[in-house]
Z-matrix of the N, CA and C atoms (Angstrom, degrees):
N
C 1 1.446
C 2 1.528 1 108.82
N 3 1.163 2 104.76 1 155.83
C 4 1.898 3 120.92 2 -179.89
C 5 1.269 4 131.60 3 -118.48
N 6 1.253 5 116.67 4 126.38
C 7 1.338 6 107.93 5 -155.18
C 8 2.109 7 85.33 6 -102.20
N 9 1.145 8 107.60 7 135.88
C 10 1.715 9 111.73 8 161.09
C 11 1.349 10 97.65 9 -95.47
N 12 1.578 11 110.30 10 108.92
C 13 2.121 12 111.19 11 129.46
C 14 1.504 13 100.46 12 -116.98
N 15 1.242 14 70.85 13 172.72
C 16 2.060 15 128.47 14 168.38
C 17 1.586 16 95.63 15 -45.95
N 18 1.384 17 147.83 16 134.42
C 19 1.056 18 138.49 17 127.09
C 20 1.484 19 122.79 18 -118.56
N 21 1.885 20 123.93 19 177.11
C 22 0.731 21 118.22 20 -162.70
C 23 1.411 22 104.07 21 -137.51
N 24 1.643 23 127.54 22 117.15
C 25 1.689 24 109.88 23 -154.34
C 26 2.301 25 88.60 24 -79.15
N 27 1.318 26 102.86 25 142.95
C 28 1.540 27 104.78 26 166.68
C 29 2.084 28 93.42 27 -104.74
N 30 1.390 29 74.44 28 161.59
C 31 1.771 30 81.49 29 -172.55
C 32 1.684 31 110.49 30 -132.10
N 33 0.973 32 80.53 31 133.78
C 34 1.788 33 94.64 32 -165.80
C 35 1.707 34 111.02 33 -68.31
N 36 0.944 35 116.98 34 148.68
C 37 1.740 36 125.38 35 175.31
C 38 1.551 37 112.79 36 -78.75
N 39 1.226 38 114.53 37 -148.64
C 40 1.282 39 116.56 38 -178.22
C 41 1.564 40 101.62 39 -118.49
N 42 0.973 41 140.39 40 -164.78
C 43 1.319 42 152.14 41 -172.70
C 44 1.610 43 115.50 42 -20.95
N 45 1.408 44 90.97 43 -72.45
C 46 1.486 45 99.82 44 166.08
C 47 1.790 46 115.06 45 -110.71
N 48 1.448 47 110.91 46 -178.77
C 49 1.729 48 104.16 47 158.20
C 50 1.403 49 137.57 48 -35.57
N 51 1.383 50 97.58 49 -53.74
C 52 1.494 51 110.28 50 -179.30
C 53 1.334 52 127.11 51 24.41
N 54 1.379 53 115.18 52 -136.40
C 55 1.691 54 86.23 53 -166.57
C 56 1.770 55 87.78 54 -142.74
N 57 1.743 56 106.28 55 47.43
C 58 1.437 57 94.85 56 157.56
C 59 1.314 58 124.27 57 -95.50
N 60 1.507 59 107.36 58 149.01
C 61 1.455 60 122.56 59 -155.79
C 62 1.569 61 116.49 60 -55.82
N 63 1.787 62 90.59 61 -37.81
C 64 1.597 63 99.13 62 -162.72
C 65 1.449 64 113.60 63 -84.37
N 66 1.742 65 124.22 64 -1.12
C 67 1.252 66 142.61 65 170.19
C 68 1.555 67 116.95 66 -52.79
N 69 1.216 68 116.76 67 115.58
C 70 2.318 69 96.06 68 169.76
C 71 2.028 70 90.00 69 -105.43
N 72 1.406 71 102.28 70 45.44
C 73 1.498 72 92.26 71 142.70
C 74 2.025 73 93.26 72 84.91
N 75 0.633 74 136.41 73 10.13
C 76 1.505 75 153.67 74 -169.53
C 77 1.916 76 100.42 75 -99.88
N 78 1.717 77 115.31 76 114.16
C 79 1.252 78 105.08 77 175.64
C 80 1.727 79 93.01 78 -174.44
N 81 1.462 80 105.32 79 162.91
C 82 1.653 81 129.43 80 -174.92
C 83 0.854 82 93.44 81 -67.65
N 84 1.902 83 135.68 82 138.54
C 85 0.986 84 129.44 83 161.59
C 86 1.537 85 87.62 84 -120.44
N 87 1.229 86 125.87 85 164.45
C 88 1.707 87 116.25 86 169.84
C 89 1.592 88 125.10 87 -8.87
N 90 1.264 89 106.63 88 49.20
C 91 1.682 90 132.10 89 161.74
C 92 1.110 91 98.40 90 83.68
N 93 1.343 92 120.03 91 18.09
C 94 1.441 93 117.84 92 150.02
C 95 1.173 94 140.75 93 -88.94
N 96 1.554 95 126.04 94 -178.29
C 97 1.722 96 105.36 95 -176.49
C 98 1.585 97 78.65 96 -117.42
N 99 1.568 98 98.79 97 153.24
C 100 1.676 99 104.73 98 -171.75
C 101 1.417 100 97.58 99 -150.69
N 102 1.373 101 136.16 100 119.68
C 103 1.382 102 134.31 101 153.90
C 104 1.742 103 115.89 102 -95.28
N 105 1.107 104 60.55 103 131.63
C 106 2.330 105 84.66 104 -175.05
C 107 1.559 106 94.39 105 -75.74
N 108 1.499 107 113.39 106 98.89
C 109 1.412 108 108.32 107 177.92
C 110 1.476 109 113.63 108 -71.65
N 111 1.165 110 151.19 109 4.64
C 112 1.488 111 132.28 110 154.39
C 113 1.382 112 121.28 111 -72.85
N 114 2.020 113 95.15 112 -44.54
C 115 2.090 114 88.17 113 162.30
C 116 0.662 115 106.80 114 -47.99
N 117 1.683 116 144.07 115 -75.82
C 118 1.218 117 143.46 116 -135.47
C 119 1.132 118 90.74 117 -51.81
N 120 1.502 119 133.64 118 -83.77
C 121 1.431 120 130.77 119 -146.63
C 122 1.514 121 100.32 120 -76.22
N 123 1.425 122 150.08 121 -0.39
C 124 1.012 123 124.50 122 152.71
C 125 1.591 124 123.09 123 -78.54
N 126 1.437 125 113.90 124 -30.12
C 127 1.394 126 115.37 125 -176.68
C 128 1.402 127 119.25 126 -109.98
N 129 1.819 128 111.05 127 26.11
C 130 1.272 129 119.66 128 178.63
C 131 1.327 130 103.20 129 -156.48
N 132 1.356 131 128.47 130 10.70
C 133 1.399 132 99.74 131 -167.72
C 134 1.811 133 82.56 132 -160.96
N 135 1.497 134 112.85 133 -5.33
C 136 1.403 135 134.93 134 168.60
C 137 1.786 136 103.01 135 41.49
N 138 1.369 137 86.83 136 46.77
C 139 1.953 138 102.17 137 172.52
C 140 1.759 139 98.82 138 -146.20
N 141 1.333 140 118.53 139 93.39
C 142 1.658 141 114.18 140 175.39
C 143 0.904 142 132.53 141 -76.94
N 144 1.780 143 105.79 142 0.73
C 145 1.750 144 116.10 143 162.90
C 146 1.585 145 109.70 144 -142.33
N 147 1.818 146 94.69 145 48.02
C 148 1.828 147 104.84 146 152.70
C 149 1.713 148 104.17 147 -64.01
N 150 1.202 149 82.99 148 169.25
C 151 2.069 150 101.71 149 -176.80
C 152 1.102 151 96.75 150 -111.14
N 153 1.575 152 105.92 151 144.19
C 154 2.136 153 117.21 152 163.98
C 155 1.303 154 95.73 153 -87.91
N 156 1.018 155 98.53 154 109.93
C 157 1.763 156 144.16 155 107.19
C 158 1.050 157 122.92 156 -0.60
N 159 1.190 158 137.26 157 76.12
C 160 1.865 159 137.40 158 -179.92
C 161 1.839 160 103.66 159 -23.18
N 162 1.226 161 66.30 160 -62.55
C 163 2.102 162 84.41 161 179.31
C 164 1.589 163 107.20 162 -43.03
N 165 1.009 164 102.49 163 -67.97
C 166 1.436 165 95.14 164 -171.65
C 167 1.327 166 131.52 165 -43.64
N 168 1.855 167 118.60 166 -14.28
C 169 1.250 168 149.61 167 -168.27
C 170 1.873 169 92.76 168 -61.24
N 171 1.474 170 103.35 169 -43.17
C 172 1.607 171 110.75 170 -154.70
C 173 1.818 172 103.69 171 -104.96
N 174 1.852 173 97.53 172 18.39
C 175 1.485 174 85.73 173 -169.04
C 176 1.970 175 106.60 174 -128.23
N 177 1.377 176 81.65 175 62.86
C 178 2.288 177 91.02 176 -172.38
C 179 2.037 178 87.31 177 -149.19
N 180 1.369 179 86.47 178 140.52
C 181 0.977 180 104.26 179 -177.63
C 182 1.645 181 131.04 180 -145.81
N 183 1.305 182 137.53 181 139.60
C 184 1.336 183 132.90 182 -154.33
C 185 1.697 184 128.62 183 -111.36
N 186 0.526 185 125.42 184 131.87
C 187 1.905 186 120.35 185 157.46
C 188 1.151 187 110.21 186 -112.74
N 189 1.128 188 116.86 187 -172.58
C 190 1.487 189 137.08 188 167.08
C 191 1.655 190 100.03 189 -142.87
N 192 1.444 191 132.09 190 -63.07
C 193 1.194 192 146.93 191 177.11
C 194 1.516 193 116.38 192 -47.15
N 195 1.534 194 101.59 193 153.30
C 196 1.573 195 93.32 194 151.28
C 197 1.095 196 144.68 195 -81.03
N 198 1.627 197 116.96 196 -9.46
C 199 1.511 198 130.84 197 172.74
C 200 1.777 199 114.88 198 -41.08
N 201 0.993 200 117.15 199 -153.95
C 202 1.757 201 124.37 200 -167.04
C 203 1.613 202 97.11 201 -133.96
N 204 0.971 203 124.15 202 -15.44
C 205 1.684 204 109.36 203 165.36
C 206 1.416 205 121.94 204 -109.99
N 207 1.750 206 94.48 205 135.85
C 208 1.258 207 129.72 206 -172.31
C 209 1.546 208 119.55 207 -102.55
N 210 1.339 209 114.54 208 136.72
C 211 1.721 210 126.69 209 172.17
C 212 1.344 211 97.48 210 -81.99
N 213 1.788 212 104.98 211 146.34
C 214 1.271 213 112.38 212 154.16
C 215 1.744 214 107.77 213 -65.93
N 216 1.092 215 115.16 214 168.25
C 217 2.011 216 122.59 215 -175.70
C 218 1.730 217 87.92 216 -97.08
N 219 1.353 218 107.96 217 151.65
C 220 1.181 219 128.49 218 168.43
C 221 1.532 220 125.00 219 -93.96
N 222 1.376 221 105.10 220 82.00
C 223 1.845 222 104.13 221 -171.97
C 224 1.038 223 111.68 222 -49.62
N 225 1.778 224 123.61 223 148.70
C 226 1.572 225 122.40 224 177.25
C 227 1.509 226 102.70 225 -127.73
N 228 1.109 227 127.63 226 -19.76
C 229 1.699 228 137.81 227 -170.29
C 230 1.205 229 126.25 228 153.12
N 231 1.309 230 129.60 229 177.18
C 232 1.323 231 128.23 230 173.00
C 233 1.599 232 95.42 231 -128.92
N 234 1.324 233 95.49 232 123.15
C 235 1.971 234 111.91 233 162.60
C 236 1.589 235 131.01 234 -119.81
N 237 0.816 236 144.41 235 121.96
C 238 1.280 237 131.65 236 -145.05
C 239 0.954 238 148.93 237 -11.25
N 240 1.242 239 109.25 238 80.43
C 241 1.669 240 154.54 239 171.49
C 242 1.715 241 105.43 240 86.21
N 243 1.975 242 113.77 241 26.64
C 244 0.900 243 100.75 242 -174.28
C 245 1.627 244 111.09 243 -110.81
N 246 1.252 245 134.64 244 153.15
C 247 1.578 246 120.17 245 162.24
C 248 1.130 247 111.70 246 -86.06
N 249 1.552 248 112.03 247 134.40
C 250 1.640 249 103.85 248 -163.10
C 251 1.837 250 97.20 249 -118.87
N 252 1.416 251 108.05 250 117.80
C 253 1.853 252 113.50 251 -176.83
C 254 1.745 253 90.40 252 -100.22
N 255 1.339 254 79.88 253 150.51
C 256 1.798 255 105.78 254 175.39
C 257 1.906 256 114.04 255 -60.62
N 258 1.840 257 105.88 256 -37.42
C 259 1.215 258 110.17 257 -158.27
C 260 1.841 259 98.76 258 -81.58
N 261 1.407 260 99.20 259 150.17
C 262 1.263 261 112.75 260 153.09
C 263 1.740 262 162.26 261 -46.38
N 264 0.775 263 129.28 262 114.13
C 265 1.476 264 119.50 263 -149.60
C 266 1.840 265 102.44 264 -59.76
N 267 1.360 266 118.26 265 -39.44
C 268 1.115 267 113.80 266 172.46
C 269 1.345 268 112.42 267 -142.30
N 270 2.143 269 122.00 268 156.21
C 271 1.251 270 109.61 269 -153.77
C 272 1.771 271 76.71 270 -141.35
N 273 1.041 272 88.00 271 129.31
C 274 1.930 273 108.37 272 -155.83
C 275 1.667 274 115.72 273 49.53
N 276 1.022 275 104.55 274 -101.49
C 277 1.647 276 139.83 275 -165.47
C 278 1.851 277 101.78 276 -96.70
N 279 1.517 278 127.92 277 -37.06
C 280 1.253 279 131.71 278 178.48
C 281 1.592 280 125.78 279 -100.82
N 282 1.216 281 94.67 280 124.58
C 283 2.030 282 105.80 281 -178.90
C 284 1.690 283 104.50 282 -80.21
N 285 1.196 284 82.55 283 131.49
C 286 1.898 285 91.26 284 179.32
C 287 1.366 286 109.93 285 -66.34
N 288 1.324 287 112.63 286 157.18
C 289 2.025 288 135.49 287 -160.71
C 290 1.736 289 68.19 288 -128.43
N 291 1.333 290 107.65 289 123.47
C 292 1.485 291 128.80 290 164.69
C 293 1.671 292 105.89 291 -103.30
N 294 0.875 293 141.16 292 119.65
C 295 1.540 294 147.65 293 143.08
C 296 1.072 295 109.60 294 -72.38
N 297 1.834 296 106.80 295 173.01
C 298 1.401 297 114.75 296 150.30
C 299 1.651 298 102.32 297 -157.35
N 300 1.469 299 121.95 298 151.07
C 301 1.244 300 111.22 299 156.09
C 302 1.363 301 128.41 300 -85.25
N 303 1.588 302 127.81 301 38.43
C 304 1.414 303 127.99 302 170.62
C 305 1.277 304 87.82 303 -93.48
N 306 2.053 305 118.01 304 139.20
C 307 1.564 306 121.09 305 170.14
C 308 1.541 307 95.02 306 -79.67
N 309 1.478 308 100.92 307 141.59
C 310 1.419 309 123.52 308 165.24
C 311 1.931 310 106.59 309 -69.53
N 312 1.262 311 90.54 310 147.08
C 313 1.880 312 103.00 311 -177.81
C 314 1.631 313 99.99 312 -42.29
């Protein structure tokens, strides 16, 4: 069975965080996927000192493929000011499309 939501594509930066515009804070940390929660909420949620949200912990989600179904992300912690997911930035040859169901501003 299939569940239909709402998602929201997040878009990855360049190498590191840095300070590109089109980033919501989404980047590899030691082959991890890591969102920089102040980008995020400044360049997605256009609040750079919103609060995490328990909820929000359970609301990012992954592909690798081009198909239409999506994994929930596997939270691992938060370390300075980062959310740290279990999954990988890329799985062979394909870079992960991160969602989330938080609506953007």
């Amino acid at each position: 069975m299939s569940n239909i939501i709402q998602v929201y594509k997040v878009n990855w930066g360049s190498a590191s965080i840095g300070t590109d515009p089109l980033c919501d804070g989404l980047w590899n940390n030691n082959n991890r996927i890591n969102i920089h929660w102040p980008t995020f909420c400044k360049n997605y949620l256009n609040d750079e000192n919103a609060k995490l949200k328990k909820n929000y912990l359970t609301q990012f989600y992954i592909k690798y493929t081009n198909d239409d179904n999506i994994e929930r992300m596997n939270y691992n912690g938060f370390i300075l000011n980062d959310l740290i997911f279990n999954e990988t930035p890329w799985e062979n040859f394909k870079k992960a499309k991160v969602f989330t169901t938080i609506e953007p501003f």
